[in-house]
N, C-alpha and C positions, 0 to 999 in steps of 0.2 A: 206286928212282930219286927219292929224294929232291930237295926243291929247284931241281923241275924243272917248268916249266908243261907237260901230257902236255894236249892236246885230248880225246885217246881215251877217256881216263880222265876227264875233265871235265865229259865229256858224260853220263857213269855217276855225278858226286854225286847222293847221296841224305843228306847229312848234310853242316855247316858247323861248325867247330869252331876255334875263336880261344883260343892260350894267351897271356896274358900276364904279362908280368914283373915280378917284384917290385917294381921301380923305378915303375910303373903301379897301385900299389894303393890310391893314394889317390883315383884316378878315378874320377867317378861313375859309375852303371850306363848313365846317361845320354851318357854323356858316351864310357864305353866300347862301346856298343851302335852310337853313330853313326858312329867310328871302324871296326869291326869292320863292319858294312853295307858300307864303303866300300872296304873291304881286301877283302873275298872279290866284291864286284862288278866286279875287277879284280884277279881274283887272279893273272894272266901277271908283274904287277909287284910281287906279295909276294916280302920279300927271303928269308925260309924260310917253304917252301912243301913239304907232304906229302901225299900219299895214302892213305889207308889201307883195306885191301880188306876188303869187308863182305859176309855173303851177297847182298845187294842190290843190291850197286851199291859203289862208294867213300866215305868219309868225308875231305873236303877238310880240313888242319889250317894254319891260317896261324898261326904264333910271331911276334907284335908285335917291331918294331925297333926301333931310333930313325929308321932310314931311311923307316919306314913312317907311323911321327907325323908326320914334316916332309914326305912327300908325301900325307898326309891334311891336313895344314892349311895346303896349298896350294892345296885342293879347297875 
C-alpha cells in the first residue's frame, strides 16, 4: 500500500528514512536535513510515501519531489 498515508502504520514508525534525487545532490546536509524534518513531520502530504515492515514496528520512507520542495519552502 504504497503511497498511501496508513495511521495504523504510522502509529508503528520506529525508523524515518528520506531518499533523494539526483537532481538534489548538490544540497547541503543542512539544507537537506531541514527539508527532510519537515516532510516526515507531515508525512499525510508526502507525495511518495512508504512503509516498510520491520521486526519492530515500520520504517516510514519519504522520496523527495519537486512537489515536496515548493511546499517545504512555503513553510
Amino acid at each position: 500500500m504504497s503511497n498511501q498515508f496508513d495511521p495504523y502504520r504510522e502509529a508503528l514508525v520506529v525508523e524515518q528514512h528520506t531518499i533523494w534525487p539526483d537532481a538534489y545532490e548538490d544540497w547541503s546536509p543542512a539544507d537537506r536535513d531541514r527539508v527532510a524534518t519537515l516532510l516526515h513531520a507531515a508525512p499525510a502530504e508526502a507525495a511518495d510515501l512508504d512503509y516498510i515492515r520491520q521486526h519492530t514496528g515500520f520504517a516510514r520512507v519519504i522520496t523527495v519531489t519537486e512537489e515536496d520542495i515548493e511546499r517545504a519552502a512555503a513553510t
